[in-house]
C-alpha positions in Angstrom: 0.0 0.0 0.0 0.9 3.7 -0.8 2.9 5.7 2.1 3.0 9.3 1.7 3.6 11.9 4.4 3.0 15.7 5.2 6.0 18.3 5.0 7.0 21.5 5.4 7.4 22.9 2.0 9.4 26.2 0.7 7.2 28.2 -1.4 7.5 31.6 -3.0 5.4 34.5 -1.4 2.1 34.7 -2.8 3.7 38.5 -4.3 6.0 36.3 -6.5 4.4 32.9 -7.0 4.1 33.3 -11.1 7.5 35.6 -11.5 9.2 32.7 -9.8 7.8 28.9 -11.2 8.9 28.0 -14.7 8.3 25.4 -16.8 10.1 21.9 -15.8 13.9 21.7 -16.8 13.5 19.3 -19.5 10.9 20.5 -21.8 13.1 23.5 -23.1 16.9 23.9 -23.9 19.3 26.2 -22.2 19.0 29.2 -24.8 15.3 28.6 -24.2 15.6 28.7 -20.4 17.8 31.7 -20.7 15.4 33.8 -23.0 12.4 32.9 -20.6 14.4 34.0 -17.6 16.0 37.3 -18.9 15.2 39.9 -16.9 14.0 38.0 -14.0 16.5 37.1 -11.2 13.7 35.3 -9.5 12.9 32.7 -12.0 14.0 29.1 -10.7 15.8 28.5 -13.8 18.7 30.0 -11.9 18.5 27.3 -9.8 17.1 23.9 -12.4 19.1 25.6 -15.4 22.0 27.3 -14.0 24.0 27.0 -16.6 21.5 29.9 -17.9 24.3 32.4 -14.8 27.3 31.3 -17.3 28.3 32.5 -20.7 26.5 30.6 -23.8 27.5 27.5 -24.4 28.8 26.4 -20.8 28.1 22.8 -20.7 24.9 22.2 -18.3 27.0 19.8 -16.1 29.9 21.5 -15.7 30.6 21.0 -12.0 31.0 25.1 -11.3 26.7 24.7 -12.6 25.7 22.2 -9.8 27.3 24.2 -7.5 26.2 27.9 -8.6 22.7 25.6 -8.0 23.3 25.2 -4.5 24.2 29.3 -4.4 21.2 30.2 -6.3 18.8 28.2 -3.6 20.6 29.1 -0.9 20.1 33.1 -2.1 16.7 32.3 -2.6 16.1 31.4 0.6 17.8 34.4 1.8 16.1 36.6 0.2 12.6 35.2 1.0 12.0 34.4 -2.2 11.3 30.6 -1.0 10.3 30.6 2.4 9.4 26.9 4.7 6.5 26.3 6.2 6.2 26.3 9.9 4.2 22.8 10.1 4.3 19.6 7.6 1.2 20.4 5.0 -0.5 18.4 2.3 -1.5 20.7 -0.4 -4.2 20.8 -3.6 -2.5 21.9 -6.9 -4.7 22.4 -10.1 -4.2 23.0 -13.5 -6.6 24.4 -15.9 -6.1 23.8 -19.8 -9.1 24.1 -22.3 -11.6 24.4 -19.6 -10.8 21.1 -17.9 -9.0 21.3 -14.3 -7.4 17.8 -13.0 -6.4 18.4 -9.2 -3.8 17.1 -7.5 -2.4 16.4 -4.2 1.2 17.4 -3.4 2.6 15.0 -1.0 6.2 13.2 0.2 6.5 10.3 -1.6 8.1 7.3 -0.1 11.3 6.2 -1.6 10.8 2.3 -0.1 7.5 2.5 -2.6 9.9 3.3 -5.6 12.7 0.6 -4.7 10.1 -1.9 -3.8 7.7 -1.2 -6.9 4.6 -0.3 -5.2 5.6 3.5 -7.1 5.0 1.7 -10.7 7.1 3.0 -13.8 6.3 2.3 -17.7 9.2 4.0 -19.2 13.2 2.9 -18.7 15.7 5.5 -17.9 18.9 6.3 -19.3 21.5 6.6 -16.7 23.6 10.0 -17.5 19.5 11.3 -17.3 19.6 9.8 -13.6 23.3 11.0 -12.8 22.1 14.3 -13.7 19.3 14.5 -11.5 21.3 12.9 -8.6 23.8 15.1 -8.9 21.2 18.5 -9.0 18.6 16.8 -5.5 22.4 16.0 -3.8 24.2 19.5 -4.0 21.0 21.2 -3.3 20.1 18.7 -0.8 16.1 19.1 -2.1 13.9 17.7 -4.6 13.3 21.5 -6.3 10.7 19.8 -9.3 8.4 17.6 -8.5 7.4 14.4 -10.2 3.6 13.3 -11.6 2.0 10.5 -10.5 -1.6 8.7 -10.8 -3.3 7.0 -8.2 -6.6 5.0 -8.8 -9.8 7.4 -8.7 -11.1 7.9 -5.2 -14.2 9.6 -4.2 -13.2 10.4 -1.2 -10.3 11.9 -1.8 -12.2 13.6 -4.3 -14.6 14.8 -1.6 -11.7 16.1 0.9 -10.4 18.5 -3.0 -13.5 19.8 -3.2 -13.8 20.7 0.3 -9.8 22.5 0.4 -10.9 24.0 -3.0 -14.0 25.6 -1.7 -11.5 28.1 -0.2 -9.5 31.1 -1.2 -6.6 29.5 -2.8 -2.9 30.4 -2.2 -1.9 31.0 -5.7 -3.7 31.5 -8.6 -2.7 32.8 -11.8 -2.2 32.1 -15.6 0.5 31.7 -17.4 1.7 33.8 -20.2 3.4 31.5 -22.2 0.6 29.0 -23.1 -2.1 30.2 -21.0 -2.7 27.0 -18.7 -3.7 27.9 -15.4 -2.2 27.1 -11.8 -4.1 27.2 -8.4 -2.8 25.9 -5.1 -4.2 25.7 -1.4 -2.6 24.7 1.6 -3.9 21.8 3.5 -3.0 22.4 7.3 -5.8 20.6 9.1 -4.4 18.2 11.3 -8.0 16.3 10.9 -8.0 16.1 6.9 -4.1 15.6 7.2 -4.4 12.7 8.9 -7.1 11.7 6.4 -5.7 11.9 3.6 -2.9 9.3 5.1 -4.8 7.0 5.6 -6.9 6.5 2.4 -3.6 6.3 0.7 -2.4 3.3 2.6 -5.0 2.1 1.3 -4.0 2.4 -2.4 -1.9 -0.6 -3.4 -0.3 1.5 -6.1 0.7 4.5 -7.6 1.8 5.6 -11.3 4.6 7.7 -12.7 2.7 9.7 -15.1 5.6 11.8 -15.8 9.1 12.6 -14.5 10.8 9.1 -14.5 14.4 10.3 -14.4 13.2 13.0 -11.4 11.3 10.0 -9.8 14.5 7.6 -10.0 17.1 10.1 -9.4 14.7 11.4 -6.0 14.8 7.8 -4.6 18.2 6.3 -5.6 19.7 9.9 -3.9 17.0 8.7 -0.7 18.3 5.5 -0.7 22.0 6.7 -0.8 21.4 8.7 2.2 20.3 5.9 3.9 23.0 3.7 3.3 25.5 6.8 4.2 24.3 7.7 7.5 25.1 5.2 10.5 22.4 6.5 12.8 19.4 6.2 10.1 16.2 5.3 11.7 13.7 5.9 9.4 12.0 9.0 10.2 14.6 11.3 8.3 13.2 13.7 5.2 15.5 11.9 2.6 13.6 9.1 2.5 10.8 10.7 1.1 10.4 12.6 -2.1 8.6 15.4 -3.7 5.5 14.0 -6.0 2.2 15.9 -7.1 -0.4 13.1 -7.2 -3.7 13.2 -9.6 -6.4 10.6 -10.1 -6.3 8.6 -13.3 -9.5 9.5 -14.8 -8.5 13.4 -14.3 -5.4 13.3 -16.5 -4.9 14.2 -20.5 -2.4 12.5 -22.4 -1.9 14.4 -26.1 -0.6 12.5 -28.9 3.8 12.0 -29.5 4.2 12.2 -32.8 7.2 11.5 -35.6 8.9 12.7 -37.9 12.0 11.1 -40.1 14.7 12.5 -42.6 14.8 10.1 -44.8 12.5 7.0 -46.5 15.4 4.6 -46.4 16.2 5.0 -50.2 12.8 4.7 -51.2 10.6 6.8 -53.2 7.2 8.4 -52.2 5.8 5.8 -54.1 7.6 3.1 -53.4 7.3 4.0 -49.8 3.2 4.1 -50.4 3.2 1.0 -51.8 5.2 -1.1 -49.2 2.6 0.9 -46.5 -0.3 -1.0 -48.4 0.8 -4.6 -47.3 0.1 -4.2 -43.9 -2.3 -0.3 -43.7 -5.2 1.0 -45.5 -3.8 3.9 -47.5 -6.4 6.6 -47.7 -5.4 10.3 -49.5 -6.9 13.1 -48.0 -5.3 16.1 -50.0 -3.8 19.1 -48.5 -5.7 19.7 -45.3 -4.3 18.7 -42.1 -6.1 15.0 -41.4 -5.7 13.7 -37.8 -5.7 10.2 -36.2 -9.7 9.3 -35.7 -9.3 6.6 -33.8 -7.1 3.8 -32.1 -4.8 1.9 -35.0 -5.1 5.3 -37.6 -2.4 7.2 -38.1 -2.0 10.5 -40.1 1.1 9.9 -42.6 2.5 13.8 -43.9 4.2 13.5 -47.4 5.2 15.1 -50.2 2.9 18.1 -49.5 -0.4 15.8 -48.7 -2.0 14.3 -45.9 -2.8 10.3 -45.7 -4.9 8.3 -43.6 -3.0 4.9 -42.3 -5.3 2.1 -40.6 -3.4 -1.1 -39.6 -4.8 -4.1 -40.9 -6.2 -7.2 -38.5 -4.3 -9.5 -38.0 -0.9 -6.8 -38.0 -1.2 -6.4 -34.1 -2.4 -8.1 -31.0 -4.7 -6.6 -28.8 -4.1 -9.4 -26.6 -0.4 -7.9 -25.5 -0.5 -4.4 -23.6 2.6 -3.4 -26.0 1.6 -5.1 -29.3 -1.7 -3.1 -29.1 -0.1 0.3 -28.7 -0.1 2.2 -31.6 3.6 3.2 -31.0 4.5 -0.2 -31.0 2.3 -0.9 -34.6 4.2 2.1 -36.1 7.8 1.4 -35.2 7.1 -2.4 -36.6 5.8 -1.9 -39.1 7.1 0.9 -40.5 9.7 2.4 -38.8 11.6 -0.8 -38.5 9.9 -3.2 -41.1 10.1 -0.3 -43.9 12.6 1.8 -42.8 15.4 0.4 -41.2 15.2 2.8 -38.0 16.1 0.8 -34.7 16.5 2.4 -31.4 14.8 5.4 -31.7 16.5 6.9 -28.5 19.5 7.2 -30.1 19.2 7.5 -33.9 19.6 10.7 -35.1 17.2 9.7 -38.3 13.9 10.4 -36.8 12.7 12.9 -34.2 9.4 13.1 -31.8 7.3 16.0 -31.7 5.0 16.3 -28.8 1.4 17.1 -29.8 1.0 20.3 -27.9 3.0 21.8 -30.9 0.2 20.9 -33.5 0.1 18.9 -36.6 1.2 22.0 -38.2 4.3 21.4 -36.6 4.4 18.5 -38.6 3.8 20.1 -42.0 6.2 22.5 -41.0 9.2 20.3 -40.5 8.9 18.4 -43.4 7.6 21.5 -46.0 10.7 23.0 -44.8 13.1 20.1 -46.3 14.4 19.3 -42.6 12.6 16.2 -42.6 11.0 13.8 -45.0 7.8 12.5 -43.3 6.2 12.9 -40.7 3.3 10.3 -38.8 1.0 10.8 -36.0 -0.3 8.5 -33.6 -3.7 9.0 -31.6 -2.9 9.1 -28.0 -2.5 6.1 -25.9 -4.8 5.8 -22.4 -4.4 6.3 -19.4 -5.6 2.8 -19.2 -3.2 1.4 -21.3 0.0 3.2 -19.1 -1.7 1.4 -16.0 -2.0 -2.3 -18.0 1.7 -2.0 -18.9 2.9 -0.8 -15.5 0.7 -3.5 -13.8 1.9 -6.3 -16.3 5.7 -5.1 -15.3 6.0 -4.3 -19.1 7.9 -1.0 -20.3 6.1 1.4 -22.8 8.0 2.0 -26.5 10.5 5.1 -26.5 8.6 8.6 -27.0 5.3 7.1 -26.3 3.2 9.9 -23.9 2.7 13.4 -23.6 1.1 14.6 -20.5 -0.4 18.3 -20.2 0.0 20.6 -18.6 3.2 20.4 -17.2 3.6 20.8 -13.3 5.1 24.2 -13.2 7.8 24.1 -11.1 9.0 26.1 -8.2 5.4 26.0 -6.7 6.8 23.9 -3.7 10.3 22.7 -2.9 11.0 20.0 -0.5 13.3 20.1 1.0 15.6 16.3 2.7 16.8 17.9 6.2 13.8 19.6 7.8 
């Protein structure tokens, strides 16, 4: 069963709550990180991108980054621009895109859950992505983003958000970049605290939605700590971790789409043709056409759209992978037709998350930068829990969650 815990978290004044959270370190580059935070000595990408303090083109893990990190927190701190809570809180943070709010509850996180698997992951991680994120939670000695998870819908855990949320929140604002919005109450109540405790031991799982690199750095840096220090006992803040948790049936995964330089020596037609033995080729001219349904695709080339639906018998929807439409795609096409193999590494294709558009698509390829480019309907939020519960791992570049958790909101914090 799920263990969680209350803590005492920094947060920004309610003055600077939007000048100070960002977006989360890897969804934008360093130049990106820089341009958003010009201007603004406040924004935490001085401390999650500090390379942004050092002339263009330092290399992000330059040792002289981690540590201008640690400076940039401990200023922070100083200056009041992240100050700790006097108790140990639970608190509601909510995100509005397109009308729809999900709300989720920002707890510690065990890091015995994540060793043991009771915190369930569908994605592998690489390990320089891990080293990274060690190296960031050790010299700052705090988990400064915090990771996504999913927890099986609860109604009354539902019924304790909708009673915080009744209240005047904390924060509340918009943000100017994409215009998603961010609200967050405190939960202080030693009653509802207490609460909320106990219906999560209760929950024999939770999820990684997103964040598995934060997730496995947060917990391999707990367990490190552990290990390190003679007089552990149990009860230290290490060996928890900082986690925003949402109900399943709340959350919106977009689609992750593809697109690939080259059609491995093969014409447009010849690349059409070899599609036919295992899709239904439909042409649908010059206006964007997007996946309909599970098992159609939307294929962009030579300046027209097409409509790909796999044929029976090409998958299984027996196998939580072989159904995936991510897995159908790289078979049959990526692999079977174009000779692309480990799409983490291979500098042939590239992934295009589907907040950008299909016009994203169009663009990259009507530019001559790439060839072709395919997009998948969006997997479930079903499927990710099948996977996880079968102890299978999801394709590379397989979901998109949004919004993203802006960070900065909430810090936690390992020595309280």
């Amino acid at each position: 069963m799920a263990t969680i815990k209350p803590f005492r978290g920094y947060r920004p004044p309610k003055s600077i709550a939007k000048q100070l959270s960002s977006r989360p370190y890897d969804v934008l580059n360093s130049q990106e990180a820089r341009e958003e935070a010009e201007g603004n000595e406040m924004s935490l990408y001085h401390i999650i991108k500090p390379e942004i303090d050092f002339p263009a083109g330092t290399d992000e893990h330059d040792e002289r980054v981690y540590k201008k990190a640690r400076e940039n927190f401990d200023m922070f701190k100083a200056k009041g621009w992240l100050v700790q809570d006097k108790q140990e809180n639970y608190y509601v943070y909510a995100q509005t895109m397109n009308g729809k709010t999900q709300y989720g509850l920002v707890v510690a996180a065990y890091v015995d859950d994540y060793m043991t698997g009771k915190i369930k992951k569908h994605e592998l991680t690489r390990k320089d992505k891990e080293e990274d994120r060690m190296k960031h939670v050790r010299v700052n000695n705090a988990n400064m983003e915090p990771v996504f998870f999913a927890y099986p819908h609860r109604e009354d855990l539902r019924q304790i958000i909708s009673e915080v949320t009744a209240h005047e929140p904390e924060y509340d604002f918009v943000s100017d970049l994409d215009g998603f919005g961010h609200t967050f109450w405190v939960i202080d109540n030693k009653e509802t605290i207490k609460r909320i405790t106990e219906i999560f031991s209760e929950i024999p799982y939770l999820y990684i939605a997103d964040g598995h690199h934060r997730s496995a750095a947060a917990a391999l840096v707990g367990d490190e700590k552990r290990r390190q220090n003679p007089n552990h006992n149990g009860t230290e803040e290490y060996n928890y971790f900082l986690a925003v948790c949402f109900p399943e049936d709340e959350l919106t995964i977009i689609d992750y789409n593809r697109v690939v330089k080259d059609l491995n020596g093969l014409t447009d037609a010849e690349f059409l043709n070899k599609l036919e033995e295992d899709f239904i080729v439909e042409k649908k001219g010059k206006e964007i056409y997007k996946p309909q349904h599970l098992h159609n695709f939307s294929l962009y080339l030579g300046g027209e759209w097409y409509s790909l639906t796999a044929k029976l018998g090409r998958y299984n929807d027996a196998d939580p992978i072989g159904v995936l439409d991510v897995t159908i795609s790289s078979n049959l096409i990526l692999d079977k037709i174009l000779d692309l193999r480990d799409l983490r590494t291979n500098k042939r294709i590239d992934f295009v998350g589907g907040i950008r558009g299909l016009g994203e698509l169009k663009r990259r390829v009507d530019s001559g930068e790439m060839r072709m480019a395919l997009a998948l309907y969006p997997v479930t939020m079903q499927q990710i829990i099948d996977i996880a519960d079968s102890g299978n791992i999801m394709p590379p570049k397989t979901t998109w969650f949004e919004p993203k958790l802006r960070s900065g909101l909430i810090v936690h914090e390992l020595e309280s």
